[in-house]
Backbone as CSV, one residue per row, in Angstrom:
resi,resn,N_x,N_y,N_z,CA_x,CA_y,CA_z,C_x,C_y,C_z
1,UNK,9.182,11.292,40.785,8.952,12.292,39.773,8.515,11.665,38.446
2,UNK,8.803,9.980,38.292,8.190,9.501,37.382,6.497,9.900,36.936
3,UNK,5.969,10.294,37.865,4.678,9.921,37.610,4.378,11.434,37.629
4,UNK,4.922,12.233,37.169,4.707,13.737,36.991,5.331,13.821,35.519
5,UNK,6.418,13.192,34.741,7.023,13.550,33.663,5.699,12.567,33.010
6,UNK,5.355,11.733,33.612,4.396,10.669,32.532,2.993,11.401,32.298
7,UNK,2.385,11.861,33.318,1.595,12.859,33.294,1.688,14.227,32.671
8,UNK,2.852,14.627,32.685,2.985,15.836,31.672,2.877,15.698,30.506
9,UNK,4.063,14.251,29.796,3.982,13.987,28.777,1.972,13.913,28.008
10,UNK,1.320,13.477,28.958,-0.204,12.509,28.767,-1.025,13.980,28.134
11,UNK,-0.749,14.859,28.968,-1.260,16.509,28.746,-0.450,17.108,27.205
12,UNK,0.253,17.208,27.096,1.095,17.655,25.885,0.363,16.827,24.890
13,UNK,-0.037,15.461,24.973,-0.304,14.846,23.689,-1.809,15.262,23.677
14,UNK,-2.124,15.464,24.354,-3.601,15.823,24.466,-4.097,17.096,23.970
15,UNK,-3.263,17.880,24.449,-3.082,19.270,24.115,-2.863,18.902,22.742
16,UNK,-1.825,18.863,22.385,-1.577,18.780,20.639,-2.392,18.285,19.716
17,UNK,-3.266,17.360,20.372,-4.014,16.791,19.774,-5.968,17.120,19.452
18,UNK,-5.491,18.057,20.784,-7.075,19.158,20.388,-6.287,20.482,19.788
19,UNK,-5.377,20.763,19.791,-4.779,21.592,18.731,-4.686,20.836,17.604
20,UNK,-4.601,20.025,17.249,-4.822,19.746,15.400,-6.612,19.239,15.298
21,UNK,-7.326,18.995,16.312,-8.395,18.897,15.737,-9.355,19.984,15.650
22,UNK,-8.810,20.918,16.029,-9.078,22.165,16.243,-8.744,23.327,14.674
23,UNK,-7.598,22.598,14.447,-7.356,23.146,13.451,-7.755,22.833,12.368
24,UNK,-8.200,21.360,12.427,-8.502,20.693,11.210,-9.913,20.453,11.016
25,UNK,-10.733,21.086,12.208,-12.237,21.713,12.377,-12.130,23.241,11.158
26,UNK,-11.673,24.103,11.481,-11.518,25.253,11.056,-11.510,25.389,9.794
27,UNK,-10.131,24.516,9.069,-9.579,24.123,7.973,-10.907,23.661,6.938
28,UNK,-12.018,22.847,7.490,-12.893,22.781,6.761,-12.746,21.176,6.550
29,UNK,-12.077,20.569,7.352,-12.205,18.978,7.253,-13.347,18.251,7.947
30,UNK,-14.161,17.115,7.680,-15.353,16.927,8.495,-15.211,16.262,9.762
31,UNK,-14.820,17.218,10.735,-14.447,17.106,11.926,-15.521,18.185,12.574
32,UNK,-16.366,17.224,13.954,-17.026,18.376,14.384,-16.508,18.555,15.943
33,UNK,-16.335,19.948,16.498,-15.360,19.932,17.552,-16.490,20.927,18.378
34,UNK,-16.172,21.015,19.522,-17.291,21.912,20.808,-16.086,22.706,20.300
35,UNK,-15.890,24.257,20.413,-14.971,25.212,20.041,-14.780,25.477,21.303
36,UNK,-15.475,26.099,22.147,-14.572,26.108,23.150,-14.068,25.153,24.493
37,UNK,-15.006,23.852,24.361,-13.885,23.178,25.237,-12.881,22.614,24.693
38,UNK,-12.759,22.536,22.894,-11.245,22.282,22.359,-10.218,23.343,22.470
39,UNK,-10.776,24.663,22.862,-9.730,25.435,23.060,-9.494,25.562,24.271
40,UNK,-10.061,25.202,25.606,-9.538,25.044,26.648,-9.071,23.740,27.351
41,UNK,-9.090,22.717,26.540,-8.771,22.055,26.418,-6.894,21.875,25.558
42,UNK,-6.897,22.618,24.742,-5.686,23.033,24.073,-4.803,23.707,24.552
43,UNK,-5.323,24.346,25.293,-4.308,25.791,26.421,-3.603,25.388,27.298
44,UNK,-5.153,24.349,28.203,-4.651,24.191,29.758,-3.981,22.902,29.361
45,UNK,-4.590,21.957,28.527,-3.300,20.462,28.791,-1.669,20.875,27.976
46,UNK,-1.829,21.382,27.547,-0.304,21.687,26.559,-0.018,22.596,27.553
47,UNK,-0.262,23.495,27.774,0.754,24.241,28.683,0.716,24.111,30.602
48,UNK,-0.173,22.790,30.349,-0.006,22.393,31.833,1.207,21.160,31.443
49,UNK,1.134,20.438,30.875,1.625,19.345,30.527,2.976,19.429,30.332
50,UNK,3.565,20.930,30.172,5.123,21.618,30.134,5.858,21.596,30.913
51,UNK,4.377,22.824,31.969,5.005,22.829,33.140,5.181,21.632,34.006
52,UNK,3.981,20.807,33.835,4.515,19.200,35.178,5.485,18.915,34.611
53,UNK,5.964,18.878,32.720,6.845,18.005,32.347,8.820,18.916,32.941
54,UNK,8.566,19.837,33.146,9.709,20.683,33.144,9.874,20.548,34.980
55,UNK,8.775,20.283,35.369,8.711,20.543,37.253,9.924,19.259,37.380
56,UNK,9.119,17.793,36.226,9.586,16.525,36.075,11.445,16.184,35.663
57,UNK,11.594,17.315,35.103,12.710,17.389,34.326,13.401,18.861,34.890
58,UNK,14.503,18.421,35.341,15.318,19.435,36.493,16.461,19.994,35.001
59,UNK,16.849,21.077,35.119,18.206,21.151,34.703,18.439,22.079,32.898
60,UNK,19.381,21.290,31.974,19.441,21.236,31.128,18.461,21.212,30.241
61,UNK,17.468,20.020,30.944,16.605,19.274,29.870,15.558,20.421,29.832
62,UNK,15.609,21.256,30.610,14.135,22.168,30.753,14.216,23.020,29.676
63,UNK,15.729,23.302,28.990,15.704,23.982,28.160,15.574,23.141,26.334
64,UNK,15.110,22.211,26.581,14.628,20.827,25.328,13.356,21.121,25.364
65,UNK,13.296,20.654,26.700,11.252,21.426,26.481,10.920,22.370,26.142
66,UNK,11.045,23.281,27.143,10.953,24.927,25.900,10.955,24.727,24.542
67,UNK,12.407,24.446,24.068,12.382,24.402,22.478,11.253,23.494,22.243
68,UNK,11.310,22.614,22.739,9.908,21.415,22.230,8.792,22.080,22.132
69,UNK,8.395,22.716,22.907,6.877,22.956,23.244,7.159,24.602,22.092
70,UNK,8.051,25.153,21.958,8.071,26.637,21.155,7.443,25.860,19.597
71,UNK,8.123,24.884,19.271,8.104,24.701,18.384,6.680,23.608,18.118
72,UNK,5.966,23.182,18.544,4.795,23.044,18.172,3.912,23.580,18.267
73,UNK,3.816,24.933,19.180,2.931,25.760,19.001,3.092,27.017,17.493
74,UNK,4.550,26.979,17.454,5.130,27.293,15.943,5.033,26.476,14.941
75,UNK,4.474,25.342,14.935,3.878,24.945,13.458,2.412,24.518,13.926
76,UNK,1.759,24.643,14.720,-0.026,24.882,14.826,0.109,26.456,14.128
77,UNK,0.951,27.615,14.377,0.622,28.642,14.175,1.077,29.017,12.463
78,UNK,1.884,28.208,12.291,2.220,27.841,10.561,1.180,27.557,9.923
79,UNK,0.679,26.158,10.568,-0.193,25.536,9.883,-1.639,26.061,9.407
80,UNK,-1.767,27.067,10.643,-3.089,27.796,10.309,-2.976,28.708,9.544
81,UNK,-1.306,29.703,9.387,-1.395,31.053,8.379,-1.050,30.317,7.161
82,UNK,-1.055,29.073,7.141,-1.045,28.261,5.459,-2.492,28.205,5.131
83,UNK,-3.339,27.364,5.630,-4.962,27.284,5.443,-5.365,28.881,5.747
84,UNK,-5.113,29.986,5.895,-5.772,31.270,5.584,-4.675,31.767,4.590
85,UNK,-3.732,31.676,3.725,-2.987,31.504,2.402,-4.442,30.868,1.235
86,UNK,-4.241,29.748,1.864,-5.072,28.715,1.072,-6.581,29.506,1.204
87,UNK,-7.126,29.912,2.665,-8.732,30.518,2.145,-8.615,31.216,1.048
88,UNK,-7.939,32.399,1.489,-7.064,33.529,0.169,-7.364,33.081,-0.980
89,UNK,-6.261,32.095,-1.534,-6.282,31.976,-2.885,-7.618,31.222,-3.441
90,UNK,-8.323,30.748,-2.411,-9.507,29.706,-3.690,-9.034,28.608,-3.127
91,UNK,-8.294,28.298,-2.497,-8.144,26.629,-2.602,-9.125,25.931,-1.634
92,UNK,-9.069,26.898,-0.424,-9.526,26.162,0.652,-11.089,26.728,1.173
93,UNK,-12.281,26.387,1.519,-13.096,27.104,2.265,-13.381,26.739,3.639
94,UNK,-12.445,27.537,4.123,-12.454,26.950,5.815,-13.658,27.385,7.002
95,UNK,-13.964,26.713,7.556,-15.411,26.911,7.915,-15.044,27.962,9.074
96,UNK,-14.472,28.493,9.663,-14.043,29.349,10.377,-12.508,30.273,10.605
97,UNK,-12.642,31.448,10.093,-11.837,31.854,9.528,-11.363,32.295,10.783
98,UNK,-11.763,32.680,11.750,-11.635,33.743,12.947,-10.923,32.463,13.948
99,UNK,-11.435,31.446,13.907,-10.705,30.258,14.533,-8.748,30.011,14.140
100,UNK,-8.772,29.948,12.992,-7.432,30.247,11.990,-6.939,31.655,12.788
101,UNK,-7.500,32.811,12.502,-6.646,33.627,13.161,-5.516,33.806,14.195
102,UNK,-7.032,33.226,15.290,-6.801,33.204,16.481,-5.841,32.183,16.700
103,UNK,-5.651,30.930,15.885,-4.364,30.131,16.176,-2.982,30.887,15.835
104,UNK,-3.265,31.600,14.685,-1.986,32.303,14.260,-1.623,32.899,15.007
105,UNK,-2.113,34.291,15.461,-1.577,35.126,16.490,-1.796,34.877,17.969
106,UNK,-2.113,33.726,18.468,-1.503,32.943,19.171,-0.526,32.151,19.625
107,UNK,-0.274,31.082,18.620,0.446,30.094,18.523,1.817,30.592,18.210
108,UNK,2.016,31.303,17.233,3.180,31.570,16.409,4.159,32.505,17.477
109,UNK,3.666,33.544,17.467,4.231,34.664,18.263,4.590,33.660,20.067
110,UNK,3.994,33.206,20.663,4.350,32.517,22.225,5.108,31.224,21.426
111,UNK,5.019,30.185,20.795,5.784,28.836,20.225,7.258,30.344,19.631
112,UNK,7.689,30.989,19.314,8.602,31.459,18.906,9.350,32.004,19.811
113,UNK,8.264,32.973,21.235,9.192,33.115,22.495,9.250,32.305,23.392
114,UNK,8.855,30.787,22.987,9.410,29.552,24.022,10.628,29.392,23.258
115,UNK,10.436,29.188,21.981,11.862,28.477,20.905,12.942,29.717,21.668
116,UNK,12.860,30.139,21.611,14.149,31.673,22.098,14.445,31.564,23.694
117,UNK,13.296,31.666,24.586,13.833,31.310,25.858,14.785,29.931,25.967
118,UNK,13.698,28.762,25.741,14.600,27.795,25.387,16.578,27.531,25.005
119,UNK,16.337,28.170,23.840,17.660,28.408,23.087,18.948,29.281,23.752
120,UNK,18.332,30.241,24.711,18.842,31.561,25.545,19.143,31.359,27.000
121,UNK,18.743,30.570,27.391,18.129,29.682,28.797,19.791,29.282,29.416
122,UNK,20.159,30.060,29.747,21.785,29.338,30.797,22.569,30.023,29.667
123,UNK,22.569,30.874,28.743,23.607,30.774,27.450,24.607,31.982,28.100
124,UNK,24.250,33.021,28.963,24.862,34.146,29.715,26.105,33.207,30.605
125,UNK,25.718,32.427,31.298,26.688,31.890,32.254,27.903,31.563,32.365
126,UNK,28.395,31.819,33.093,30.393,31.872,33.104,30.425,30.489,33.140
127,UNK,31.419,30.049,32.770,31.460,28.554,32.587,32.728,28.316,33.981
128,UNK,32.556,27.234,34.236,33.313,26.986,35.353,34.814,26.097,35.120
129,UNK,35.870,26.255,35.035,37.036,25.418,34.701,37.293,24.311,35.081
130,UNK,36.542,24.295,36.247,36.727,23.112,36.855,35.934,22.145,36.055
131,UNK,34.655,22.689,35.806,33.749,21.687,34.932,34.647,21.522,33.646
132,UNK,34.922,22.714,32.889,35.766,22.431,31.703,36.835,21.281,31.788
133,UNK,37.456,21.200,33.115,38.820,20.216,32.963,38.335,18.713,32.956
134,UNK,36.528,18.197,33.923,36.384,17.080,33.878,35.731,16.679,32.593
135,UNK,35.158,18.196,31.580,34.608,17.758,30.407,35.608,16.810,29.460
136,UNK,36.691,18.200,29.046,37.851,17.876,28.107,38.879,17.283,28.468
137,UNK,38.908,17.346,29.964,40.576,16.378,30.395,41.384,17.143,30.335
138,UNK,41.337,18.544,29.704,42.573,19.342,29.761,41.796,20.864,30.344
139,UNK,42.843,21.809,31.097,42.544,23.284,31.459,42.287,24.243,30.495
140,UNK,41.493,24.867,30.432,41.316,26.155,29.587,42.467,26.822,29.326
141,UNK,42.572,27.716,28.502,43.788,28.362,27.774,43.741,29.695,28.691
142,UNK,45.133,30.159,28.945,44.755,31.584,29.618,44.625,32.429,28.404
143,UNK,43.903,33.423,29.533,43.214,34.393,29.014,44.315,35.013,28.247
144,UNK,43.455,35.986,27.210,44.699,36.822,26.167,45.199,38.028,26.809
145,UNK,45.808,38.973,26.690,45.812,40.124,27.171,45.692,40.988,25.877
146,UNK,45.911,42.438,25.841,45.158,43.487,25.057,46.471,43.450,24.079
147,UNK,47.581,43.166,24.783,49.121,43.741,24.016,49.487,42.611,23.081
148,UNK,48.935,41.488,23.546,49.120,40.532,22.444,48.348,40.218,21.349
149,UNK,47.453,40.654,21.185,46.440,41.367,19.825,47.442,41.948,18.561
């Protein structure tokens, strides 16, 4: 499975990395980018690169990724409703405004319901005592009843 978490990881950086040049095309920096194979390029390696990395990573950890991956598509989607702040005021003239959008209400809204699945991910589950006793070394407390309130 090594060679599926290394490969996921390889996609994620790739992905992220035509997501900021993508953004920093838009933004008005002299960066010249093909628009749409940086955006399919941005889609399919970052959110392929999750899934091999999560296929790679059994368990607990799947819920690290989630948060991981929520949260960089939540500051690509920051980063762009700052530079359309900035077109706004005068500061910035970004050579494609509709590019900016489209990261915002993209990025922000899905990077915010990974951060939440992530975070939510096993949080329902009855916990098991038995696991509790090899965590802490000691048994859970009994339960309360209504009359002792």
């Amino acid at each position: 499975m090594l060679i599926v978490r290394v490969t996921g990881l390889a996609l994620i950086a790739i992905g992220t990395l035509a997501g900021l040049a993508m953004l920093a095309s838009a933004a008005g920096l002299p960066i010249t980018v093909s628009l749409a194979g940086v955006w399919i390029l941005f889609l399919l390696s970052f959110l392929g690169g999750f899934v091999l990395l999560a296929i790679g990573l059994r368990g607990a950890r799947g819920r690290i990724i989630l948060r991981i991956a929520g949260g960089v598509l939540v500051f690509h989607g920051l980063a762009s409703a700052l530079c359309l702040l900035f077109a706004a005021v005068g500061l910035l003239e970004p050579r494609n405004v509709y590019q900016l959008w489209a990261l915002f209400l993209i990025c922000l809204p899905a990077g915010v319901v990974l951060a939440l699945v992530g975070e939510l991910w096993g949080a329902g589950k009855k916990s098991d005592s038995r696991e509790l006793v090899k965590r802490t070394g000691s048994p859970p407390p009994p339960p309360r009843s209504a009359d002792q309130d």
